[in-house]
N, C-alpha and C positions, 0 to 999 in steps of 0.2 A: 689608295689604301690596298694592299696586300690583302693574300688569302689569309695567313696568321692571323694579323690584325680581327677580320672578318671573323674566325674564329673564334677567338677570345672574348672580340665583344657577345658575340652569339651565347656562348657560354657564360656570361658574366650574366648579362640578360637573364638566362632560364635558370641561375644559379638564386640572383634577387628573387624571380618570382616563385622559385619554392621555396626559398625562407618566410613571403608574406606568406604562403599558403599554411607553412607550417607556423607561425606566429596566431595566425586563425584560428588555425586548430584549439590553440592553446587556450588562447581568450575563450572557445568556447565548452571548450572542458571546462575551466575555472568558473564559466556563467554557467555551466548546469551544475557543478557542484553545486554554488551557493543557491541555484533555487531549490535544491532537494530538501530546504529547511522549510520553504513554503508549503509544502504538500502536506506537512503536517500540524494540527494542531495541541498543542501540548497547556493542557488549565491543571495538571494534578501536581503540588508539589511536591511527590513522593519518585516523580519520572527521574531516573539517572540520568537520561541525556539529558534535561534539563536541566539539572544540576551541574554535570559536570560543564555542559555550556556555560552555565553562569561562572564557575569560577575561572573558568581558561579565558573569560572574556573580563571576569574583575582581572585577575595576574596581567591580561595584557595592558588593559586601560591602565595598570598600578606603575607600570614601567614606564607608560608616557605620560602620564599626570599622576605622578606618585602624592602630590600633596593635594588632591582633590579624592581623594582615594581614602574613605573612615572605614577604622572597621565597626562592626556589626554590634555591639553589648549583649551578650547571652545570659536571660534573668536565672538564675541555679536556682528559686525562692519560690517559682510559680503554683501556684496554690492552696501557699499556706496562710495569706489574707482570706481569704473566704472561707474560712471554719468559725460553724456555728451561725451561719445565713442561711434563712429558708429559701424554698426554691420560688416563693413570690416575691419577698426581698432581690435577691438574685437576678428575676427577670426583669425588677424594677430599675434595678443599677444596670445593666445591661443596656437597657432601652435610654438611660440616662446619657451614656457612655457613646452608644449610638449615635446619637444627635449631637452630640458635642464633639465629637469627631468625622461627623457626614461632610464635612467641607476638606478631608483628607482623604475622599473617597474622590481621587480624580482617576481621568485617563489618560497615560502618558502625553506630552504634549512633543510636538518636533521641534526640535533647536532651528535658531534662525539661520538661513542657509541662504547666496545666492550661486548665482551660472557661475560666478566663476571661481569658486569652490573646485579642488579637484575633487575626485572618489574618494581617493583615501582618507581625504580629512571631513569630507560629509560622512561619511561612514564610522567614523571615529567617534565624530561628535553626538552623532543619531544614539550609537552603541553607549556612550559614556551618560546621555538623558537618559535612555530608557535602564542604566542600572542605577541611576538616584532615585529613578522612580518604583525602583523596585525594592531597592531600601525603607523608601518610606511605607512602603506598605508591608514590611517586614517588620518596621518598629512599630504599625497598627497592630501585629502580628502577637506582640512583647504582651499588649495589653490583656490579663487575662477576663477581663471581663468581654472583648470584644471577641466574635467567631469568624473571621475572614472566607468567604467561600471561594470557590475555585475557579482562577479569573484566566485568560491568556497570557501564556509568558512567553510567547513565539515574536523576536522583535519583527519579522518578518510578515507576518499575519497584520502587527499593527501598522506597518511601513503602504499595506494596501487601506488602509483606514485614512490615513493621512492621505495621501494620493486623492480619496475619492472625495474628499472632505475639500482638498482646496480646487478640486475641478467643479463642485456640486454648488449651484445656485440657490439652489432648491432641496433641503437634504429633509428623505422620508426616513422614518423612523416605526419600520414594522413590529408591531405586538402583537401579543393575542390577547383577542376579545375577553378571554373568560380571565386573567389579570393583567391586564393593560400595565398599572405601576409593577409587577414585578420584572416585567422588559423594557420599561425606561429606563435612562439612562441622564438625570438633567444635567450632569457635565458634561455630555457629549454636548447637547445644547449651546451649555456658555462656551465650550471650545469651540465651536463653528461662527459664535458673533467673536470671539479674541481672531479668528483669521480673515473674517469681513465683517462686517457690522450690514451689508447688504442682505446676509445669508440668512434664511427663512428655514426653520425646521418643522414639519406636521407627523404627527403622531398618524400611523394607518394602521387601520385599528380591525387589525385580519381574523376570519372566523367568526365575523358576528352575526351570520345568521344563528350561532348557534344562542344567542341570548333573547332570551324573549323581550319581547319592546319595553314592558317597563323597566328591565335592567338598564337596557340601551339608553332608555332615558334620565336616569341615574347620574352613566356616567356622564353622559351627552350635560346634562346640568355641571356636574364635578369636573368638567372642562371647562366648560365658559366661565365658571368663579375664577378657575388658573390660568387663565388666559393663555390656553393651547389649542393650539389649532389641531383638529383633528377632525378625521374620516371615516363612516364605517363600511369595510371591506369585505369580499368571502372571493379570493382565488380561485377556492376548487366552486365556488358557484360558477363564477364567471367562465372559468374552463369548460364548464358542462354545456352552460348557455351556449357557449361556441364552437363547440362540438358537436352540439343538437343531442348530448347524450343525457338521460332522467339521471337524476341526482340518487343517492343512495337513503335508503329509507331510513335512518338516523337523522340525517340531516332535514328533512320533511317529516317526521314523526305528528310536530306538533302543531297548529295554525297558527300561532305564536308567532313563530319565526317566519313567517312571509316579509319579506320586500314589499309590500303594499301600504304604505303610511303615510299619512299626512303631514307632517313634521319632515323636513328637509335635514333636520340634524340628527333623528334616529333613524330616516331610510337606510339600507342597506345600498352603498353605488353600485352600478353594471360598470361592465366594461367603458362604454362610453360617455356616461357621465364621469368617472374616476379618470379619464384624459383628458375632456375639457374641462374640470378642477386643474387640474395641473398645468397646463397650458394658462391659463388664468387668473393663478398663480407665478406663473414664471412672464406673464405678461408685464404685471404688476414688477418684478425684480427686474426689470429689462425697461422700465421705465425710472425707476427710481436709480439704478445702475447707469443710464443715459443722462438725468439731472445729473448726475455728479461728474468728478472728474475722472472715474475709471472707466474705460476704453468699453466700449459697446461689443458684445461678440456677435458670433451671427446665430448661434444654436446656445438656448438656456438649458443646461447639463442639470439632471433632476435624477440625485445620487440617493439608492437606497441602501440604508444600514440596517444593525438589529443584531440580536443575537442568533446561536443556527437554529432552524429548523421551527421558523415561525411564519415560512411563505413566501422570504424576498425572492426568489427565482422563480417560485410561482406564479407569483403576482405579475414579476415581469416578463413572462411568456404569455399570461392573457393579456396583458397592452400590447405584447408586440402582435400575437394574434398566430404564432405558433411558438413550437418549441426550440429556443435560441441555450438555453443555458438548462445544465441537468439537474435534475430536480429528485430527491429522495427521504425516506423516515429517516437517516441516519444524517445528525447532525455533521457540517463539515463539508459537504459535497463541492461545492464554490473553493476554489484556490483562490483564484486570482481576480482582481478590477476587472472589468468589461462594460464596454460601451456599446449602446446600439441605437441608433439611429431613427425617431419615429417620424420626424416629417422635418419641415425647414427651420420651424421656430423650437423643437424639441428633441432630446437628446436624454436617454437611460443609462447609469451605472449603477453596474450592481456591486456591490461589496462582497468579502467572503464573512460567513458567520463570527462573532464575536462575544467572548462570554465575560463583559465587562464586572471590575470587582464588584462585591455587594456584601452588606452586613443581613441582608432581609430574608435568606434561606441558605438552607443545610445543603450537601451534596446531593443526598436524597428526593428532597424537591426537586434541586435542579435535572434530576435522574428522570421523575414522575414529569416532570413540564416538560421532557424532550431535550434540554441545553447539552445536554451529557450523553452519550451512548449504550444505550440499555443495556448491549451484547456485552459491557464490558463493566458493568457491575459487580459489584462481590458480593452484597448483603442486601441477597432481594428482600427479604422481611422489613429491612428499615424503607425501600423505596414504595413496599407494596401497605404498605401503614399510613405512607401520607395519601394515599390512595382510601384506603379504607376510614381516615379519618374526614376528609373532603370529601366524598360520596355519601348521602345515607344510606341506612340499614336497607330500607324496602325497596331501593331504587337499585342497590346491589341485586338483591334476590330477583326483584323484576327481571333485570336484562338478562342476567345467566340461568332464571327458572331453576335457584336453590334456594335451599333451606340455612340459612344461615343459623349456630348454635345462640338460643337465649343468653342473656346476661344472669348470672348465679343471684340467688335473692339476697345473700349480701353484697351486691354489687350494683351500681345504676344502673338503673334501667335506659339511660338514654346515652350508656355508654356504646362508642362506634363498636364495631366487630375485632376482633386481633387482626394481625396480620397472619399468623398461625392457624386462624380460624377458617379466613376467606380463603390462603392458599388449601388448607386439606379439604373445605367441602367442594373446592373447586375442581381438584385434583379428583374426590370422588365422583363428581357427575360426569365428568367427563373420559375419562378413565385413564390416567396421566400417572403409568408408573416407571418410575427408574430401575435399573437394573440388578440394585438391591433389592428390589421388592418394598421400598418407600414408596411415598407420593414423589411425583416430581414436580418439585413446588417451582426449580428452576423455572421450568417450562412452562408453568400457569403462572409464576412471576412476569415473564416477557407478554405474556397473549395479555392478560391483565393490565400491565400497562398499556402496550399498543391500543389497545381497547382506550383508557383513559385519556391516550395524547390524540388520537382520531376523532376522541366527539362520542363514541358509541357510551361511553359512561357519564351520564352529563353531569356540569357541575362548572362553579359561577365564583369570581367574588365581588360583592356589593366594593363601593365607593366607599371612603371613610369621611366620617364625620365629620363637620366644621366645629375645631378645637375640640375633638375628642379623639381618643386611638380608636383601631381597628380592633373589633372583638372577636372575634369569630366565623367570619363568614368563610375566610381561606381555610380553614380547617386548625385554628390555633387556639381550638375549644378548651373547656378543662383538663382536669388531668384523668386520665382511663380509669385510674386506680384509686378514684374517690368512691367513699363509703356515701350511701342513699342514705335521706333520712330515715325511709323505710327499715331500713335494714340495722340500724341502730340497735333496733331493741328485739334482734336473735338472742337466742339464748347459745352457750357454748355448744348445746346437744345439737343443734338444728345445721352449725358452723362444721363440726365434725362428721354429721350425717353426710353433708356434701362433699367433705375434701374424701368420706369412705367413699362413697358416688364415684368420684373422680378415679381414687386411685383401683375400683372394679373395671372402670373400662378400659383402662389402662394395663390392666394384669397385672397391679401389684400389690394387691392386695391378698390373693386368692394364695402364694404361696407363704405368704407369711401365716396365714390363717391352718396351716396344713401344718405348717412347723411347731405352731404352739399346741396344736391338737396332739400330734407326736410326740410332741415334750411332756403332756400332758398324761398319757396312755403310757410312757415308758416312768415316769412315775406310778405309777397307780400298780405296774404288775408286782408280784410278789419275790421273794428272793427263796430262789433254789435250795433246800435242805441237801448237803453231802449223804 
């Protein structure tokens, strides 16, 4: 072989391996483009790039399955059935409407897929499920008796849901103690037996020292009629415990809430009871998984879900026994699946938060429970109401050491506080003014909630009834704006005495009162003789 020769190849050589390198490149621009869609999670349907996502991805799907591709029906007529319904009637068709349509309240599900699928057509097919299933919960949408609240619409967010769902043996299902049913989720359930019939779900049931024992035993009964397996948990205990650090004086206030009980199903777990649950648990799936004909692994994968900012990271930084994954108040911290490793027969995944659909609460709720991010509210009065309406009167006044304004005598007495009320006398004790020279109700809005999602404002809901609804104990009392019996029988003078009351402290009264005196005095003088 010649020098040329030698040449040529040489160059030919280092010519391929900077096309692979530059081919590399490529592929992985293109792979951090598409995870830039993970980092965010998007529940509001009012988000442009959501929207416009959605349609750049209907127009594509429509060019390749042009005849699986409906469009949408837009009712022009919405709200002109309900005139002339009161708003008891109203809640009653509502809740009717509810039930009758709870079995359309799923969670996307993955199209069947196997290896040897390429990208593009898994990706295709993934894209084209997850917009039927967004349709259908668009034409739940039509109904206007029903309220849709604001659910994930990142296919990417659910893409890790799937993932951990068919790795997970054993799939925990974090709530909070103080409403366990409003962070379930029971179609996550039946979609976890549609992908194994092996697969075991347990409700962990986070924050429960905050309940005094006879709640816990409450709900601890209203499991075992539902045949749910469940746990009661408290993270940030467990973290203190293992840190050797004393727990914060809200969370010990009461004697109540001790860990000390006889009852194995209201104790509160430690650390090490709450792995050897789990382990014996995944003992049991690792034997029943061995009877059958599906392949025995060697680590039972024990995957925890839930929506954000109810503790799953939490939780799994006290099993592991430090800090492996980042943990904060602002829902969403979690991107991506992670696995970690606890011993030979055991194995953790954690999910990233998820804000499954629901008919059972408003934004606001979801603002007040934490699912939502407070910083990015717009109508603190509506989130700081469910607040006020869920707390009582003297248990407000307690914590913050204020005076909260009485209810007017024609008004109930056992009506909760405004939200207008609890923000300005809050704003006054503490001395919270904006730069107009208002309250700043922003600012005693956010402290006020944070307050309420930490535990310092306590506050419960009971278990519901066998064959009865739920009355009141979430905060979905009467209406504010019911007249007392008391109060029935004012007279117009005593009705007006009050609204003058009002509008003296207000200053609006005092120049109207100046103006008719004027009016009154330039009557009265006499007319100039020429």
């Amino acid at each position: 072989m010649g020098k040329n020769e030698k040449t040529s190849l040489g160059r030919a050589l280092v010519k391929h391996h900077n096309h692979a390198i530059q081919e590399t490149k490529e592929k992985g621009k293109n792979y951090k483009s598409q995870n830039k869609k993970v980092l965010e999670s998007v529940t509001e349907v009012s988000d442009i790039d959501a929207i416009i996502e959605q349609a750049e991805e209907a127009e594509r799907l429509y060019a390749i399955h042009h005849d699986s591709a409906t469009p949408v029906p837009i009712n022009m007529d919405a709200g002109s059935s309900s005139s002339g319904v009161t708003a008891k009637e109203w809640k009653e068709q509502r809740m009717r409407e509810e039930a009758l349509h709870a079995s359309s309240l799923q969670v996307p599900r993955r199209p069947p897929w196997t290896p040897k699928m390429s990208v593009e057509q898994l990706d295709a097919n993934e894209k084209q499920a997850f917009l039927s299933w967004r349709r259908k919960l668009v034409s739940l949408e039509e109904n206007e008796k029903l309220v849709l609240t604001p659910f994930e619409k990142n296919l990417d967010i659910w893409r890790q849901l799937w993932r951990v769902l068919e790795r997970s043996d054993l799939i925990v299902m974090v709530v909070d103690a103080r409403d366990p049913l409003f962070y379930r989720c029971p179609d996550l359930e039946a979609y976890a037996r549609e992908i194994d019939e092996h697969k075991e779900t347990m409700l962990l049931v986070n924050k429960a020292d905050l309940l005094p024992p006879y709640v816990r035993e409450k709900w601890a009964d209203y499991f075992t009629r539902n045949n749910i397996l469940f746990v009661f948990w408290s993270a940030k205990a467990a973290t203190a415990t293992l840190e050797g650090k004393p727990l914060k004086d809200q969370w010990t206030t009461s004697p109540e809430t001790s860990h000390n009980t006889d009852d194995p199903s209201v104790k509160v777990y430690g650390r090490d009871e709450l792995l050897d649950r789990l382990k014996l648990e995944a003992q049991e799936i690792a034997k029943r998984r061995k009877a059958s004909a599906d392949p025995h692994r060697e680590r039972v994968v024990v995957g925890f879900v839930g929506y954000p900012n109810v503790g799953k990271s939490s939780t799994i930084n006290a099993l592991v026994g430090q800090k492996r994954t980042g943990v904060t108040s602002t829902p969403g911290k979690t991107k991506h699946f992670q696995t970690l490793i606890i011993s030979e027969e055991l194995m953790l995944c954690d999910c990233p938060g998820l804000v499954f659909p629901s008919f059972s609460s408003s934004r606001y709720e979801m603002i007040a429970c934490g699912v939502l991010p407070i910083d990015r509210m717009t109508e603190h009065r509506e989130a700081v109401k469910v607040v006020a309406e869920r707390v009582p009167r003297d248990v407000i006044e307690g914590v913050y050491n204020i005076s909260l304004p009485k209810p007017k005598s024609y008004e109930s007495k056992l009506r909760p506080p405004l939200a207008s009320e609890l923000l300005r006398t809050y704003c006054l004790s503490r001395g919270y003014v904006a730069a107009s020279g208002l309250p700043d109700e922003t600012r005693a809005a956010r402290q006020i909630l944070k307050d309420y999602i930490e535990g310092k404002l306590p506050h419960f809901a009971m278990p519901p009834e066998d064959d009865e609804n739920e009355t009141g104990e979430t905060g979905d009392g009467g209406s504010v704006s019911e007249v007392s019996e008391e109060a029935r029988g004012l007279g117009l003078d005593q009705v007006l005495d009050d609204l003058s009351s009002f509008d003296l402290a207000n200053g609006l009264g005092s120049s109207k009162k100046k103006q008719v005196e004027s009016h009154k005095q330039h009557k009265k003088q006499p007319l100039r003789k020429n």
